[in-house]
C-alpha positions in Angstrom: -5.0 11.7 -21.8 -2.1 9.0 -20.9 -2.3 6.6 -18.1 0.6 8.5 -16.0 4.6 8.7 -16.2 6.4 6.2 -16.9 8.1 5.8 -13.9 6.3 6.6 -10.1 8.6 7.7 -8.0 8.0 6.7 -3.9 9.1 8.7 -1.0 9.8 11.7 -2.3 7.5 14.5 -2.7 3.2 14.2 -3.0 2.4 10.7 -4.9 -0.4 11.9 -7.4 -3.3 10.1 -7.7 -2.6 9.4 -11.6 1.0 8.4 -10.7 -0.5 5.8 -8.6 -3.2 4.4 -10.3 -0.7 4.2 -13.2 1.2 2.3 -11.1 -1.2 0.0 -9.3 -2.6 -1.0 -13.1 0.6 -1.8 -14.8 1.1 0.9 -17.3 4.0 2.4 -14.9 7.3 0.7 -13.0 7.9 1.9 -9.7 11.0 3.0 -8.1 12.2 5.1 -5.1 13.3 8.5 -4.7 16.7 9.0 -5.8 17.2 10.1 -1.6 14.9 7.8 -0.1 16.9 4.8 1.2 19.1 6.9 2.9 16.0 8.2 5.0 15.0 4.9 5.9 18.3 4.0 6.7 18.4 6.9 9.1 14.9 6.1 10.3 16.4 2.8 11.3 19.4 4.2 13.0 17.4 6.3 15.2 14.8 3.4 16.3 18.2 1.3 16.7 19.4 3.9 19.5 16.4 4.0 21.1 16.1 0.0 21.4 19.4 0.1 22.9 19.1 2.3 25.9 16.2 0.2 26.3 13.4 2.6 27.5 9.8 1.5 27.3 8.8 1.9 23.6 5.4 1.2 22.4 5.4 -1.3 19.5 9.4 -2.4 19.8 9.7 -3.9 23.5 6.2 -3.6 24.7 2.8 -5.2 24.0 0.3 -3.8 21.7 -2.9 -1.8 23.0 -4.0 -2.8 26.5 -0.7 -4.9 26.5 1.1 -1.6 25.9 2.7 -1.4 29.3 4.0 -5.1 29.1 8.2 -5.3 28.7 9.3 -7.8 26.1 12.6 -8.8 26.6 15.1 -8.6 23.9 15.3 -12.2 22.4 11.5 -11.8 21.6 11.3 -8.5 20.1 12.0 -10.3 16.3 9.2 -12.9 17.2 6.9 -10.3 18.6 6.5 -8.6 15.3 6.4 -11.8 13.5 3.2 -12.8 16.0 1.6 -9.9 15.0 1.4 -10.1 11.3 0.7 -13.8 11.7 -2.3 -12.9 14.8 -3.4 -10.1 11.9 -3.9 -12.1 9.2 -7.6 -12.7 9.8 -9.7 -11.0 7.0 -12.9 -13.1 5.3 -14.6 -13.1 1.9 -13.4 -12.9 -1.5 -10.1 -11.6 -2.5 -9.8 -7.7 -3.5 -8.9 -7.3 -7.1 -5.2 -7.1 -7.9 -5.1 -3.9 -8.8 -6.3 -2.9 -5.4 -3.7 -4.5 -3.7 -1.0 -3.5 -5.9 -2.6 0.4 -4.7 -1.9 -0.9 -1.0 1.7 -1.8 -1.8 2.4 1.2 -3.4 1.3 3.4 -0.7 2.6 1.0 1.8 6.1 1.8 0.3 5.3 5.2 -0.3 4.9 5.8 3.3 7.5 3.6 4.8 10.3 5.8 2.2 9.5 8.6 4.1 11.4 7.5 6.8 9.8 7.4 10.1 8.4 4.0 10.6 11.9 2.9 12.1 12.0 0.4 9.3 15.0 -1.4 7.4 15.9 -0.1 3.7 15.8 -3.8 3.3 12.0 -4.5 4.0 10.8 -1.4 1.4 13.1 -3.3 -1.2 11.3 -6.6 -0.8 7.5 -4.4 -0.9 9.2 -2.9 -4.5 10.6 -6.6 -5.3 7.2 -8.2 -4.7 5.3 -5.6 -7.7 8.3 -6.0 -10.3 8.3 -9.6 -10.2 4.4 -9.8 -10.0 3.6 -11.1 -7.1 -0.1 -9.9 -5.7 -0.6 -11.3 -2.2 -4.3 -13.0 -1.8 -6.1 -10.3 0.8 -9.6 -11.0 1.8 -11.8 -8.1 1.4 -13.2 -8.0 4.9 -12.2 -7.6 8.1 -10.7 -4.1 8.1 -11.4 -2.1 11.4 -10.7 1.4 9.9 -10.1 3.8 12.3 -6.8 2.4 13.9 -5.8 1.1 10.4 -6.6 -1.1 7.1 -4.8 -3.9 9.8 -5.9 -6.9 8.8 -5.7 -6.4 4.6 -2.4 -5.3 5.5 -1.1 -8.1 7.4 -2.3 -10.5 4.5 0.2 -8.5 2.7 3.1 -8.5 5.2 2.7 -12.4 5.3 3.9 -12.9 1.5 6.6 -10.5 2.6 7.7 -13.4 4.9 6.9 -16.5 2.8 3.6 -17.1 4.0 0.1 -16.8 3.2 -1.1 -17.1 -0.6 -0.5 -15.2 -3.7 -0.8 -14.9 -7.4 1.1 -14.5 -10.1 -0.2 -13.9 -13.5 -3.6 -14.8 -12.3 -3.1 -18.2 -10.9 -3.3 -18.6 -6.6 -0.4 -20.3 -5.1 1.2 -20.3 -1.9 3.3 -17.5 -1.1 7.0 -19.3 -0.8 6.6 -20.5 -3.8 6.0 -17.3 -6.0 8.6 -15.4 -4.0 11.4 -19.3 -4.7 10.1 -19.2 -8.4 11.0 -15.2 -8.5 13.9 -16.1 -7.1 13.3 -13.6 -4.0 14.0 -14.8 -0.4 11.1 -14.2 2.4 12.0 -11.4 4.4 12.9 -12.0 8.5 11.2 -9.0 10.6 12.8 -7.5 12.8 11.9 -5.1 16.0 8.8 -2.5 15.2 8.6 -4.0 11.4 5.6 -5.7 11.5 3.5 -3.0 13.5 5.0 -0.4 10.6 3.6 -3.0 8.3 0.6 -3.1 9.9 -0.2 0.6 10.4 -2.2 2.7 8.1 -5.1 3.2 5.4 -3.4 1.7 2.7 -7.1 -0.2 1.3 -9.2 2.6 1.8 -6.3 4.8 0.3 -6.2 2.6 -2.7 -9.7 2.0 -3.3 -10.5 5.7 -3.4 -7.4 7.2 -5.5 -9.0 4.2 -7.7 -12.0 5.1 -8.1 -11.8 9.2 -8.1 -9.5 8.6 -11.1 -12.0 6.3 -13.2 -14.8 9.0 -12.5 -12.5 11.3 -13.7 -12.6 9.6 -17.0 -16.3 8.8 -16.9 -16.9 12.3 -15.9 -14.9 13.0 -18.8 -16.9 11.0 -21.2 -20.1 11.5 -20.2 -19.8 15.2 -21.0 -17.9 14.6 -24.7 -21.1 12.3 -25.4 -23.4 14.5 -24.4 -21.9 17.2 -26.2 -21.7 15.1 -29.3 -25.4 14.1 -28.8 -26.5 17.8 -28.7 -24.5 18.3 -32.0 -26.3 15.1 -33.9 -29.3 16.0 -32.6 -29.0 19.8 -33.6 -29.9 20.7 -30.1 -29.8 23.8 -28.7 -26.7 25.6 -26.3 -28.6 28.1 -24.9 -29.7 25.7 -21.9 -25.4 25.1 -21.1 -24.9 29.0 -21.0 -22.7 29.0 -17.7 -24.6 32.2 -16.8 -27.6 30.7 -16.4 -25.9 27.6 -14.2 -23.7 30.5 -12.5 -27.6 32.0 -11.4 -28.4 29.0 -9.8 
């Protein structure tokens, strides 16, 4: 069995869950669909006409939950988002492994290519920037809520997006601004409804679970060649692993 393709391709059709791990261990690049930034762009067009007829819209001139029917006027709405990641950013305990947060960017980008966050083709290229140069941002594995999204884990994320925050590189913890200066990457400026899209979603749990269904795969896998092998060293019998018997039961 190989570890996936080569390449993983974001945004366009279903990201398998060998395609991903793949991706999220190293053993694949990632890129995006060959049609993909001109979705986002599109996405971001349409969010951009909406902003500018200036109807209440949750998440890009309003407040978040109870603050949803508070107007934010127009010279805040870049700040706003930037408040959010920073308010976000609150997770406790050790850091996940870096494989599981490269899973969360993956997906992260995965879902943003699609097109209908409202977000800049800009911001997915920093996300893809961040896992070719090797930067991991430092996410504390507690302090997810769940069921209105992995926020927290992924505002640690967002905030080496914008040159804050830690990170590491090759397995050594710095701060943020410096891995994306010595990549020679600038820190991204949100701007309206970025850093709610950033926010949004089950990328952790996501990751963490296309993780491990693929490793029990493999176990899965081996258990039953070394069991098999046993019964032949051992000069057990078949009979008992007759699928008609199993098929009975």
């Amino acid at each position: 069995m190989t570890d996936g393709p080569r390449t993983t391709s974001l945004g366009g059709g279903a990201l398998g869950l060998e395609a991903l791990v793949a991706a999220a261990r190293g053993t694949a690049d990632a890129a995006l669909a060959p049609d993909a930034r001109e979705r986002i762009a599109a996405g971001r067009r349409a969010l951009e006409v909406v902003a500018e007829h200036d109807p209440p819209t949750y998440g890009v001139n309003t407040g978040f939950g109870h603050l949803s029917s508070v107007r934010v006027a127009a010279r805040d709405l870049d700040r706003l988002q930037l408040n959010l990641v920073r308010s976000h950013a609150c997770g406790v305990g050790e850091p996940l492994d870096d494989e599981v947060v490269r899973g969360m960017l993956l997906l992260l980008v995965n879902s943003l290519a699609k097109g209908h966050s409202g977000v800049r083709p800009e911001l997915v290229e920093a996300l893809l920037a961040l896992l070719r140069a090797g930067i991991v941002p430092r996410v504390p594995s507690r302090g997810s809520v769940g069921s209105s999204g992995d926020l927290a884990p992924l505002a640690h994320c967002a905030l080496t997006l914008i040159g804050e925050g830690r990170a590491c590189v090759d397995g050594v913890e710095r701060p943020a601004a410096d891995a994306l200066r010595e990549a020679g990457l600038e820190p991204l400026e949100l701007r309206s409804k970025e850093g709610l899209a950033l926010l949004n979603g089950t990328h952790l749990m996501t990751a963490i679970g296309a993780l491990a269904v693929v490793d029990l795969r493999r176990l899965l896998r081996a258990a039953t060649a070394a069991a098999a092998a046993a019964v032949e060293g051992l000069l057990g019998s078949h009979t008992p692993f007759d699928a008609r018997i199993h098929d009975l039961r």
